[in-house]
C-alpha positions in Angstrom: -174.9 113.7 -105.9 -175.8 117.5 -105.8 -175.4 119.6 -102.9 -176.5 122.7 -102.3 -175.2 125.7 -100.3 -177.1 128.3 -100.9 -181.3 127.9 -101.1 -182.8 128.3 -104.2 -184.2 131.9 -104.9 -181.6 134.1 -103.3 -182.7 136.8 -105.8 -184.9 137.2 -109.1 -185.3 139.6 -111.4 -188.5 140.4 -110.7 -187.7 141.6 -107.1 -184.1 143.3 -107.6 -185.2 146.2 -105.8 -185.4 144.4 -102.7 -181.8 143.9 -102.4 -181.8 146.9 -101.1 -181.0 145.7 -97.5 -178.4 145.2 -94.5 -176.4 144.3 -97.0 -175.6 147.8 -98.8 -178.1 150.0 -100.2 -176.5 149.2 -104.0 -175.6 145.6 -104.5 -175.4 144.6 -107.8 -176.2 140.5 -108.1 -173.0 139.7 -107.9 -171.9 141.4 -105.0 -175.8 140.6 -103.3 -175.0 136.7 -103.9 -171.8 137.0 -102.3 -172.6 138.8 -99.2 -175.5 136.6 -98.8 -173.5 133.8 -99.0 -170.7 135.4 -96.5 -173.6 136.0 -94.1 -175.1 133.0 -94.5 -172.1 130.8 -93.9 -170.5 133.0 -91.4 -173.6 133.2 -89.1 -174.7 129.5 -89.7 -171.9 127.1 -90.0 -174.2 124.4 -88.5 -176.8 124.8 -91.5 -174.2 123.9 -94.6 -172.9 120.9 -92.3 -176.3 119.7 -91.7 -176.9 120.1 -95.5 -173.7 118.3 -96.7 -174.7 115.6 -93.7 -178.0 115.3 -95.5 -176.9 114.9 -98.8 -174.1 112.4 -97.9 -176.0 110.4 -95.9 -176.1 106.8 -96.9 -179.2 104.8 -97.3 -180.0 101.5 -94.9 -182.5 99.1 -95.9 -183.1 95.9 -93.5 -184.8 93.0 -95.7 -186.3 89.9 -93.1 -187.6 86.7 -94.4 -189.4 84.9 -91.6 -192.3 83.1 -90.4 -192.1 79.9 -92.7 -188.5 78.3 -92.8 -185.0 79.6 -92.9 -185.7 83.2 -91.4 -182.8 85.1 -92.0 -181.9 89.4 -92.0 -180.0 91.1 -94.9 -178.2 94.7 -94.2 -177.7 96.6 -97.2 -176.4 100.0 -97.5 -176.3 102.3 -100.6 -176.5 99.0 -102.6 -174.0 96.8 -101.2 -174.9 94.3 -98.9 -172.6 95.0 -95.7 -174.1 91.6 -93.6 -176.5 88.9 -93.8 -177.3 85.6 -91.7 -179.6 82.7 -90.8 -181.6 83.1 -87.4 -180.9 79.2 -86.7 -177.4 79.9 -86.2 -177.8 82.1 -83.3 -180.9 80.0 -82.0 -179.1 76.9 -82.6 -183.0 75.4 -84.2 -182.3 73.7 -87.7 -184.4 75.9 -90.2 -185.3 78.2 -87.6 -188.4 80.2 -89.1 -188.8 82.7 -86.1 -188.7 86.6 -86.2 -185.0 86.7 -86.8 -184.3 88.8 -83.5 -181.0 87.8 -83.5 -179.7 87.8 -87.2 -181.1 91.3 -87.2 -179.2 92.6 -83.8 -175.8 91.3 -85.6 -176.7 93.4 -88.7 -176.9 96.2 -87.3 -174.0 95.4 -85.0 -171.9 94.8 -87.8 -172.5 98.2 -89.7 -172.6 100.2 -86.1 -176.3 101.4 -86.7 -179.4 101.0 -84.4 -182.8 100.3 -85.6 -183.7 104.6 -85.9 -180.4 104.3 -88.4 -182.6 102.5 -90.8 -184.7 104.1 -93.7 -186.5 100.9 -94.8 -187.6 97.7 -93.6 -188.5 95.0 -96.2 -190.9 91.9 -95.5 -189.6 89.3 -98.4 -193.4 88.3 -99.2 -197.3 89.8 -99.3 -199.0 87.8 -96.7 -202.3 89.0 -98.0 -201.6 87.5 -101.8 -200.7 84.0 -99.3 -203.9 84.4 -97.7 -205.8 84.5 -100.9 -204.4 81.5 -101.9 -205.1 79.7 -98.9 -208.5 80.5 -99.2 -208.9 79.7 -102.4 -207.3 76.6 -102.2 -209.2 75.2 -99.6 -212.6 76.5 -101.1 -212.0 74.8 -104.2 -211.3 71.7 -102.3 -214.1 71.7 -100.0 -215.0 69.8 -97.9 -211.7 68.0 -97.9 -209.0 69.4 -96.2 -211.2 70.8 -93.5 -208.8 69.9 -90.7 -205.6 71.5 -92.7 -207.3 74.7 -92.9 -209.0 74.1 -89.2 -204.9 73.9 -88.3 -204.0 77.0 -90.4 -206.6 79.5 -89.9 -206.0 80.0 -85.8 -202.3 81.3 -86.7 -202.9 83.3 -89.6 -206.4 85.5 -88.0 -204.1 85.8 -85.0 -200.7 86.8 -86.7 -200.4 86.4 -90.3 -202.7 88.5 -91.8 -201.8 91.3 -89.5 -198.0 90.7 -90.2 -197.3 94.7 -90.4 -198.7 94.7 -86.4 -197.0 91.3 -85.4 -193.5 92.8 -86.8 -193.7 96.0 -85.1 -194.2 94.5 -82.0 -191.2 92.4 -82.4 -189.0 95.1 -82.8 -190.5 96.8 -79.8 -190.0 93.4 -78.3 -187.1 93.2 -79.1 -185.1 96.7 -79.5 -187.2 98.4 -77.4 -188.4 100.9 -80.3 -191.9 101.4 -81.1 -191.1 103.7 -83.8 -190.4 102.1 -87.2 -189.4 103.2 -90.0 -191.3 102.8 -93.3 -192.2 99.0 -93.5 -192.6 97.5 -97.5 -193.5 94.3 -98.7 -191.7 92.5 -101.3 -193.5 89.5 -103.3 -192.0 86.2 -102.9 -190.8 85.5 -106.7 -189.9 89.1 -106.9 -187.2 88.5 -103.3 -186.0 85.3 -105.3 -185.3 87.0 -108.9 -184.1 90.2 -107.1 -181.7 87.9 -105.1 -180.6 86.3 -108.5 -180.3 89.2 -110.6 -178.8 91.9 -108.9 -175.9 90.7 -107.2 -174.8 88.5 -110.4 -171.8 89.9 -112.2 -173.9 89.9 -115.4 -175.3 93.8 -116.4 -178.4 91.8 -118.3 -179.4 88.5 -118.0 -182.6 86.1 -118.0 -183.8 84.8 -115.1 -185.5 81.8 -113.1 -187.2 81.3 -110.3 -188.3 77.6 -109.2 -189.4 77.1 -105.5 -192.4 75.0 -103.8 -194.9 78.1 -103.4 -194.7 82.2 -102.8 -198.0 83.6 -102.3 -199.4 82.3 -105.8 -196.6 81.6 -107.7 -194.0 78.2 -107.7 -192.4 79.0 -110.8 -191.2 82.4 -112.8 -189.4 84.2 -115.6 -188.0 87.7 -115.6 -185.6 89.4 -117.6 -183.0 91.7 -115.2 -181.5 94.7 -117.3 -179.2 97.3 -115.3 -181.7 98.1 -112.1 -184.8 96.9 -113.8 -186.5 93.7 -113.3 -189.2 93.0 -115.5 -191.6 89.9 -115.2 -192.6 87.3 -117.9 -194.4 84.4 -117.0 -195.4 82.7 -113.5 -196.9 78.7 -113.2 -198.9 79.4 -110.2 -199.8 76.6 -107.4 -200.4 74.4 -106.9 -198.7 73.1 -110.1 -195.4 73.4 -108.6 -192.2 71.4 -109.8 -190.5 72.3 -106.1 -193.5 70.4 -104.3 -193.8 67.5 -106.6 -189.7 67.2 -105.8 -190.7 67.5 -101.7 -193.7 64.9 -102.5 -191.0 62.0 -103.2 -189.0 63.3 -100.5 -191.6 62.8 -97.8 -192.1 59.9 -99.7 -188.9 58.3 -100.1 -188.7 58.3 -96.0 -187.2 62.5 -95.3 -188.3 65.2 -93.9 -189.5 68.0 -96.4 -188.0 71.0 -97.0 -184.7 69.7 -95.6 -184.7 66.3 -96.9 -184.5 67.4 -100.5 -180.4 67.4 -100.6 -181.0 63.8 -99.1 -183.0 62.6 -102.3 -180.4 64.4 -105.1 -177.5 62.6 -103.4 -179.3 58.7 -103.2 -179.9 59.2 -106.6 -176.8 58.0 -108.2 -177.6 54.9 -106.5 -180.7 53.9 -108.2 -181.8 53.4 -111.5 -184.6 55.2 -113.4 -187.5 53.0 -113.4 -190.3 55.0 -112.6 -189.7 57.9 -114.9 -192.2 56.7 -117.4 -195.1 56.4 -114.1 -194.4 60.1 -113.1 -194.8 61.3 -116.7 -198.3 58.9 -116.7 -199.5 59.9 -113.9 -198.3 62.8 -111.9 -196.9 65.2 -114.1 -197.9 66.8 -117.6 -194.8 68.6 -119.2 -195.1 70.4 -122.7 -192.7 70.7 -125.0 -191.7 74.1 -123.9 -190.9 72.8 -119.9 -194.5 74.0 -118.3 -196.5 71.6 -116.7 -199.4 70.5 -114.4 -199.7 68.0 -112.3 -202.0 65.7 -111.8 -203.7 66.3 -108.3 -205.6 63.5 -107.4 -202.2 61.7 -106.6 -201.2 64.6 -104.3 -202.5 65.4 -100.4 -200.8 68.9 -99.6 -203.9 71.0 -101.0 -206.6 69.1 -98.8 -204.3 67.9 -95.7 -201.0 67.4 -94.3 -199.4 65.0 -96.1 -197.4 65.4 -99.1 -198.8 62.1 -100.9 -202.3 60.2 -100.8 -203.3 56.6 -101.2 -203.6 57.0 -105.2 -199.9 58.2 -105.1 -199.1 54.7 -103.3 -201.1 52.5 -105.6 -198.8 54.1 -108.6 -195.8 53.1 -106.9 -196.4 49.8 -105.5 -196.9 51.0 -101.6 -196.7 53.3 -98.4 -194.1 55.7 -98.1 -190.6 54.8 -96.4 -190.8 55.2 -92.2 -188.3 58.1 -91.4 -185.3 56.0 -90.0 -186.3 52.9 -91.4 -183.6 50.6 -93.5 -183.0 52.2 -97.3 -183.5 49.9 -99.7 -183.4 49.8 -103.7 -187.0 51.3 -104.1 -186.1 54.3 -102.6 -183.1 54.3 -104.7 -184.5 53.6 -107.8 -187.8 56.6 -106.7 -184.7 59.2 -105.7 -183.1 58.7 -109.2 -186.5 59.0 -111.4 -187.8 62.3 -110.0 -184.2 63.9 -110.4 -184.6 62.7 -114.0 -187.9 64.5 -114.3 -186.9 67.7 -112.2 -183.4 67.7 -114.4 -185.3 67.7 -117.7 -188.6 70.0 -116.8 -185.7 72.3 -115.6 -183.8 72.1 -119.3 -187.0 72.4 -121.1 -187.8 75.4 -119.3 -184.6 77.1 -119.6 -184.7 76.7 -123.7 -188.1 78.5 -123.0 -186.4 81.7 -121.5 -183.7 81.7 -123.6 -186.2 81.4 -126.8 -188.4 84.5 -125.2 -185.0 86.1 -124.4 -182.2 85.6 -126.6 -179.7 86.3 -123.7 -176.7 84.7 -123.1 -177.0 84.6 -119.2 -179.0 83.4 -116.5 -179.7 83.9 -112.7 -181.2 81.2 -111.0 -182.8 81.1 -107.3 -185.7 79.6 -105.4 -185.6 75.6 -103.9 -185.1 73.9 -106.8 -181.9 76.1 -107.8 -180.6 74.6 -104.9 -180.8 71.1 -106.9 -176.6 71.1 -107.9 -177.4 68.3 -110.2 -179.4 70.3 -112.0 -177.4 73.0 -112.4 -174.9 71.0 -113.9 -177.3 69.9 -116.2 -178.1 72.9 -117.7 -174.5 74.7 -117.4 -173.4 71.4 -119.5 -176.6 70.7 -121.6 -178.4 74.1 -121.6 -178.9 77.0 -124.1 -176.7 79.7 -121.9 -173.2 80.4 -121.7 -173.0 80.9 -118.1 -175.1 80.7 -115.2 -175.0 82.4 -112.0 -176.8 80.9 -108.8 -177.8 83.0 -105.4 -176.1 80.9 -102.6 -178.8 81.3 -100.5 -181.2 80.4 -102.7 -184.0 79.1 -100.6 -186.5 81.4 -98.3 -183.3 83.1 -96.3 -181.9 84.8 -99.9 -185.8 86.3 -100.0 -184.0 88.9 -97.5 -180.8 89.9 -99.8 -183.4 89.9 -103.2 -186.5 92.5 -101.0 -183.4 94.7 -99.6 -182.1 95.3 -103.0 -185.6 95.2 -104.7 -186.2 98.4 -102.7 -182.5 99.8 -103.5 -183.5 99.1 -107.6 -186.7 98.8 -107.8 -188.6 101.0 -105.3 -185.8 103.8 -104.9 -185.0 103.9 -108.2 -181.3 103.4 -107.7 -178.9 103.0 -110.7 -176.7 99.5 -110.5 -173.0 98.6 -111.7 -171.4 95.4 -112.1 -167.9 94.5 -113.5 -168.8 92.3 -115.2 -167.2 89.3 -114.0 -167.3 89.5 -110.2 -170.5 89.1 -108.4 -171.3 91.1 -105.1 -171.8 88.5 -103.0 -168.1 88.8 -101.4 -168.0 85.1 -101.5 -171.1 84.7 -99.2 -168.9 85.7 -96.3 -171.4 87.8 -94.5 -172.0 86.4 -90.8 -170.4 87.1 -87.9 -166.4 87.1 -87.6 -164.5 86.6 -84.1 -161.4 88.5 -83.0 -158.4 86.3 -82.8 -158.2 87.9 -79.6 -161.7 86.6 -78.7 -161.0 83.7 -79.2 -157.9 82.8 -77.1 -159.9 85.1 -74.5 -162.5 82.6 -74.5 -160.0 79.0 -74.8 -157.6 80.9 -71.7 -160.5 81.3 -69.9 -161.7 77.7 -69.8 -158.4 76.3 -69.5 -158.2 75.0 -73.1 -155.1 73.7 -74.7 -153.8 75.0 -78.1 -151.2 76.4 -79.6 -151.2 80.4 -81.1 -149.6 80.9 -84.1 -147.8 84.2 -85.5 -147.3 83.7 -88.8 -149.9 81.8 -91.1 -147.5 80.0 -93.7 -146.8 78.1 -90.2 -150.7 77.4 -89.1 -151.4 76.5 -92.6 -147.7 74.2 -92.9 -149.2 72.1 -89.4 -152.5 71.9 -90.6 -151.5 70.4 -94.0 -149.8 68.0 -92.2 -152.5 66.9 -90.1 -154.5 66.6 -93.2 -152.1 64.8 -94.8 -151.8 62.0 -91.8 -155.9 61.6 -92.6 -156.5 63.8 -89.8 -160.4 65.0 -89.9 -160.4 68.9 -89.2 -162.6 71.8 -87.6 -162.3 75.1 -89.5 -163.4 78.2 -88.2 -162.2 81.4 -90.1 -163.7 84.9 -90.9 -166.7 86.0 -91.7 -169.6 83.1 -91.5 -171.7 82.4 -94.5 -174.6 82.9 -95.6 -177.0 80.1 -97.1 -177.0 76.6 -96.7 -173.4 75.6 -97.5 -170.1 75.4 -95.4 -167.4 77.3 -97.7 -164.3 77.4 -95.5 -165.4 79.8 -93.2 -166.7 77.1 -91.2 -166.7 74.0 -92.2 -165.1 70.4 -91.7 -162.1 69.7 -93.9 -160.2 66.2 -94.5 -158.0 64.4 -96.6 -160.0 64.1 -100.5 -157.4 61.3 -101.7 -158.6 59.0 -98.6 -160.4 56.0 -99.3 -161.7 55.9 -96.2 -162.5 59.2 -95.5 -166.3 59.4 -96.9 -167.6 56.5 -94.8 -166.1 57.8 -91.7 -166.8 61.4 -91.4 -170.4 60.6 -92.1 -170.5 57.4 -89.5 -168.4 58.9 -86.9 -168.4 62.7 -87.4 -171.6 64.1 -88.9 -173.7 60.7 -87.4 -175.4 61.2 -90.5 -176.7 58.3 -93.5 -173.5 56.5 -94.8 -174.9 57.4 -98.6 -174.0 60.9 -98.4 -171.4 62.6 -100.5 -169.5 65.2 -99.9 -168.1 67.6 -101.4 -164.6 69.2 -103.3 -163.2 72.1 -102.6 -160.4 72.8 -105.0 -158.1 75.8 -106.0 -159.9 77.8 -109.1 -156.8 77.5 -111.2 -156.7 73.6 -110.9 -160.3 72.8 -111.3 -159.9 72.0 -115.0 -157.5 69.8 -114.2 -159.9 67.4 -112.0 -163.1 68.1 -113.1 -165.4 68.5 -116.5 -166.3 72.0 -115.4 -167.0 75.1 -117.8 -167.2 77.7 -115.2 -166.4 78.9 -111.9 -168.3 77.6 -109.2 -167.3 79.1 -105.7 -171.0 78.7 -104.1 -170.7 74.6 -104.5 -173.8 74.8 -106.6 -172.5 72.8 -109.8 -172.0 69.2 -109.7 -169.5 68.3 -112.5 -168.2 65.2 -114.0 -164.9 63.8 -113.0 -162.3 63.7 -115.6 -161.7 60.6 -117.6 -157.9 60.2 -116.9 -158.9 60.8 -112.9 -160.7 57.7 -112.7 -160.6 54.5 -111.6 -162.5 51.7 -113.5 -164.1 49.0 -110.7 -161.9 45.9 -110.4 -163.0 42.4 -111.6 -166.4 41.2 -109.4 -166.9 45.3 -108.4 -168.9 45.9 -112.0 -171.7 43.3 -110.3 -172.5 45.4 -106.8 -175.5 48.0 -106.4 -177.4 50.3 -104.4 -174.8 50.7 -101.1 -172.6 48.6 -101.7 -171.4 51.0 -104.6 -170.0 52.8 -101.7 -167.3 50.2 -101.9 -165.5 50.7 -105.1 -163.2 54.0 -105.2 -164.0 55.8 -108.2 -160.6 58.3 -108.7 -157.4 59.3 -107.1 -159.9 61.8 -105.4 -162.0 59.4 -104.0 -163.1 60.9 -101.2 -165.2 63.3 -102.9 -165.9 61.3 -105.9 -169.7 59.9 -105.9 -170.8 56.6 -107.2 -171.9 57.8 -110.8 -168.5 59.8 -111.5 -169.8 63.5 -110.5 -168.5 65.9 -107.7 -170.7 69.2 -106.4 -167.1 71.0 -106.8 -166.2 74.5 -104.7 -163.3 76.9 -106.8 -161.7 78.8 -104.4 -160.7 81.8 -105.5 -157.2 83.2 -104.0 -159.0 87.0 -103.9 -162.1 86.5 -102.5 -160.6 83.6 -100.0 -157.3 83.9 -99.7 -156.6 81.8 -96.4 -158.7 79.0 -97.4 -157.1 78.8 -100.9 -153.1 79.2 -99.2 -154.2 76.0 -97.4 -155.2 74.1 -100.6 -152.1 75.4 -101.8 -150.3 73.6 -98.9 -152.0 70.4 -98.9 -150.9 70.2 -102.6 -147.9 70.3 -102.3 -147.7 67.2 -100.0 -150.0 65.0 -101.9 -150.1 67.0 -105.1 -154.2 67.3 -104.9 -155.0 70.9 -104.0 -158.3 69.7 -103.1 -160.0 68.8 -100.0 -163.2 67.1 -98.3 -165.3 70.3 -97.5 -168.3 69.8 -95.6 -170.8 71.6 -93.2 -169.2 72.2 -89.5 -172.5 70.4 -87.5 -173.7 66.9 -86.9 -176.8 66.0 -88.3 -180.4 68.2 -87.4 -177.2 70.8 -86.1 -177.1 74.0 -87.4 -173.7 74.7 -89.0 -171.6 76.6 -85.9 -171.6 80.2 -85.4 -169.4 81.0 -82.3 -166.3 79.5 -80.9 -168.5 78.0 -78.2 -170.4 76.1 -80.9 -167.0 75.1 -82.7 -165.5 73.6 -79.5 -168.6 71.9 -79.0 -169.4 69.9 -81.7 -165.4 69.3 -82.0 -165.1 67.5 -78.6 -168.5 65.9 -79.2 -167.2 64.4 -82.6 -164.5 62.4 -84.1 -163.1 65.1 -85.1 -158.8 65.2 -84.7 -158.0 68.9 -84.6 -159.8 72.1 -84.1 -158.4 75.6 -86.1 -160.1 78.9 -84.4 -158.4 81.4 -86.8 -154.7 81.4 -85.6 -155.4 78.9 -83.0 -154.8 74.7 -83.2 -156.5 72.5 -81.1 -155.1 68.7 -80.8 -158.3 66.7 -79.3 -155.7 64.4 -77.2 -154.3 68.0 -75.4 -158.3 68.4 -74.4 -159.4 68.2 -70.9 -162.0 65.4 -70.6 -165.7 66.6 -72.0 -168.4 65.7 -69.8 -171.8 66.6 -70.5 -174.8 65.1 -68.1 -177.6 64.7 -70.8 -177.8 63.1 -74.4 -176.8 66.1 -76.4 -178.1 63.8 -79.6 -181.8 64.8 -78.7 -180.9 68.6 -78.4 -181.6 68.4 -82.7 -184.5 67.1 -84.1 -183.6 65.3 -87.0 -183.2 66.6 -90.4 
């Protein structure tokens, strides 16, 4: 950066006689710009630190996704993102889609700035381009879906559409300023490829975007080169491969756009029989991945449902009743659209790499959240590595409109190693104080024990895994996106046979089918798992080595659907699914280095540096943010023992927990 200390002009040759002044009656140009500087400087000291302040200063840009699902506040200065988080975890709501009041308080908390600090606010999206659509839609539909857009209308004449008004206000609300700085307006596929490209480790790369719907478009192409973004292609709505995925969900008996995960994992448990009906009937794919579908089997143009009677009649019946008993439909309707999304997914990435002829690609949006998939296409694709935004749903859209404006608007340059992405390991929340903490367990009377040294805390807790102890883990910095990743997550024994079925019946409360997942040291992946690349986000699902597993015993080979459940599948079972795959987390000993000394520890009492590694929250919970929430869901749970940084907490030293209502019915169901 340039800085000047002396204004421009001090002298030219057209005006040399006016140097005759205070200065001396004969200055030559040297001596002129000297004593004007020694005047200058001597006189106004203030000036040249003001000027140097003003060059130096760094730039902060606040990106906000909000409004639909998974609100969420990015921070990033000069580049870097210095803190990010989810409004639900402050609110404690499950997919929280609120202004995020909160998430944007601890931003700014965390870099020591108030809101007059900033120099940009972001909006992830163009509500405008969304209103267009919506209009469109339903006058192309007309007269059905009069009472969807009877139900939408109010909101968006009243808010929506006059998002630039409704955000100010909330900051007034909120922060008590009514004076904003400059407010910009990202587009929805252009906050998803932003949040792809730019904090990869890669300097070019392709990249894909695949969601359920941005203001017009639910898939996209760009190619990312330094700072630049540049857009290829877009499938617009509502041909959409995310919605036809949340069409069986809300079919298959879940809640959309958090029931998704829900489908991907029954999946192994089914087998494809309706592949051939959704290529007949719902879904045109050409030969280079693009598609239409078929919208006479779909409701969610013209009303509120995801499916219609015509979807029904192709698959033999109603959709599943939320809560109601799984059964081998469902199983068999889970595996057959991951089929379909896995292949449209491979078909289009051979398109980008055709149009590209790079060697890397950056995936976010919904559908990148699919792990299955990703392991697909790192395993069966055209590219030699892939790199996937954590928070690759709608609360990323605020890291990928923050740096959009840093790159793209601004003009910034970008650097990248190379090999290390800027993510920091998607620790970005909110961190406590050791001292905090033990504040906050004195003052409530709560037995633990405070350790000095860590080799200790991480010996004890080792042990406690070892004895198929189930553990709370609450250390550093939260993250950001939808996965637990040992900043605060729930942690067990992965060689237990038992381990699976019991931290989902009597821990999470959550369906007995779900897996969970690994988290393993980087350096002894290879050694478990079919795996060609890092994969600290837990974003890759990857085959379990051959010599790791265990073939079913005699009578086994003949059970199906749950009952697979049964039958461990490795000397890792606990984190072994029923068709042989893991969704594996690498630690890396840099970017986590408590996390991965405990792996270290637990290995070398079973000789399995791996462990079960799953979200800290019972099901339709948030994933804790606090100490407070820790505690809570810890004495509200099966859980054994309790680790607040270098605090353990045994649940038989608790005092008795007592709590007059049905905490159950504080979370709606996911």
């Amino acid at each position: 950066m340039q800085i000047y200390l002396l204004r421009p002009a001090v002298y030219s040759q057209s005006n040399s006689n006016r140097r005759q002044d205070r200065l001396g009656a004969s200055c030559t140009k040297e001596t002129c710009l000297y004593n004007v500087a020694r005047i200058w400087l001597t006189a106004a000291p203030s000036l040249v630190e003001q000027e140097l302040k003003l060059s130096a200063k760094p730039t902060h840009i606040l990106g906000i996704s909000a409004y639909y699902h998974d609100s969420a506040a990015c921070l990033v200065t000069d580049g870097q993102i210095v803190a990010a988080a989810q409004e639900e975890r402050f609110s404690r709501k499950r997919h929280d889609p609120s202004f995020p009041k909160a998430a944007i308080a601890y931003c700014l908390r965390e870099a020591g700035l108030n809101l007059r600090d900033l120099d940009h606010i972001v909006y992830y999206e163009k509500p405008l381009l969304t209103f267009d659509r919506l209009l469109e839609t339903y006058f192309h539909f007309a007269p059905r879906g009069l009472v969807s857009y009877l139900a939408a209308m109010p909101v968006w004449l009243k808010e929506k559409l006059f998002l630039r008004k409704s955000i100010a206000k909330e900051f007034e609300k909120t922060f008590g300023e009514s004076r904003l700085p400059s407010l910009l307006f990202s587009e929805h596929h252009e906050s998803h490829a932003a949040s792809a490209f730019y904090p990869s480790p890669f300097q070019e790369a392709a990249v894909l975007c695949m969601d359920g719907v941005g203001e017009w478009a639910t898939t996209s192409a760009w190619v990312g080169r330094g700072s630049e973004l540049q857009s290829l292609w877009e499938i617009r709505f509502p041909h959409s491969l995310g919605l036809l995925y949340s069409a069986f969900t809300y079919y298959t008996g879940f809640k959309v756009n958090s029931g998704e995960y829900k489908v991907m994992g029954l999946a192994p448990y089914g087998e494809p029989k309706y592949v051939k009906a959704i290529y007949d009937h719902l879904i045109d794919v050409k030969t280079d991945g693009t598609f239409r579908l078929n919208m006479e089997k779909f409701g969610y143009c013209t009303g509120l449902r995801m499916t219609n009677s015509k979807f029904d009649q192709v698959f033999g019946g109603p959709p599943r009743k939320p809560e109601s008993q799984l059964t081998q439909r469902e199983m068999d309707l889970a595996r057959s659209i991951q089929v379909v999304t896995e292949e449209v997914v491979l078909k289009l990435a051979h398109k980008v790499k055709r149009e590209t002829g790079l060697k890397q690609l950056c995936l976010a949006g919904g559908v990148a959240l699919n792990c299955v998939a990703n392991g697909r296409l790192l395993h069966e694709g055209p590219f030699e590595k892939i790199w996937i935004q954590p928070a690759a749903g709608d609360a990323g859209g605020a890291i990928g409109c923050a740096l959009a404006v840093w790159h793209e608007y601004l003009k910034k340059p970008r650097s990248t190693s190379g090999t290390t992405d800027s993510m920091q390991g998607a620790f970005l929340g909110p961190k406590n104080l050791d001292s905090e903490i033990r504040q906050f367990l004195d003052k409530n009377s709560y037995k633990y024990r405070h350790f000095v040294e860590e080799k200790e805390l991480l010996r004890e807790v080792a042990q406690l895994l070892s004895q198929q102890k189930v553990g709370g883990w609450h250390q550093g910095r939260m993250e950001f996106g939808p996965r637990s990743l040992g900043a605060r997550s729930i942690i067990a024994d992965s060689t237990s046979t038992r381990m699976q079925s019991e931290i989902n019946l009597k821990v999470k409360f959550r369906e007995s089918f779900r897996p969970f997942a690994p988290a393993v040291t980087q350096e002894s992946a290879a050694q478990y798992f079919d795996l060609s690349q890092e994969s600290p986000y837990m974003l890759l699902v990857a085959p379990v080595l051959a010599t790791r597993r265990k073939e079913p015993v005699p009578g086994q080979g003949a059970l199906w659907g749950i009952d697979l459940l049964k039958v461990p599948r490795s000397d890792i079972p606990a984190v072994t699914h029923v068709d042989y795959s893991a969704r594996v987390q690498t630690v890396n000993a840099q970017v986590h280095p408590r996390f991965h000394a405990l792996l270290e520890e637990f290995g070398k009492i079973t000789g399995h540096p791996i462990l079960v590694n799953t979200s800290f929250n019972v099901r339709g919970e948030p994933i804790v943010c606090t100490p407070e929430d820790s505690y809570r869901c810890f004495m509200r749970t099966g859980i054994d023992f309790l680790v607040l940084e270098n605090n353990l907490l045994l649940k038989s030293d608790q005092p008795k927990w007592n709590e007059t209502s049905n905490w159950r019915e504080e979370f709606a169901l996911d």
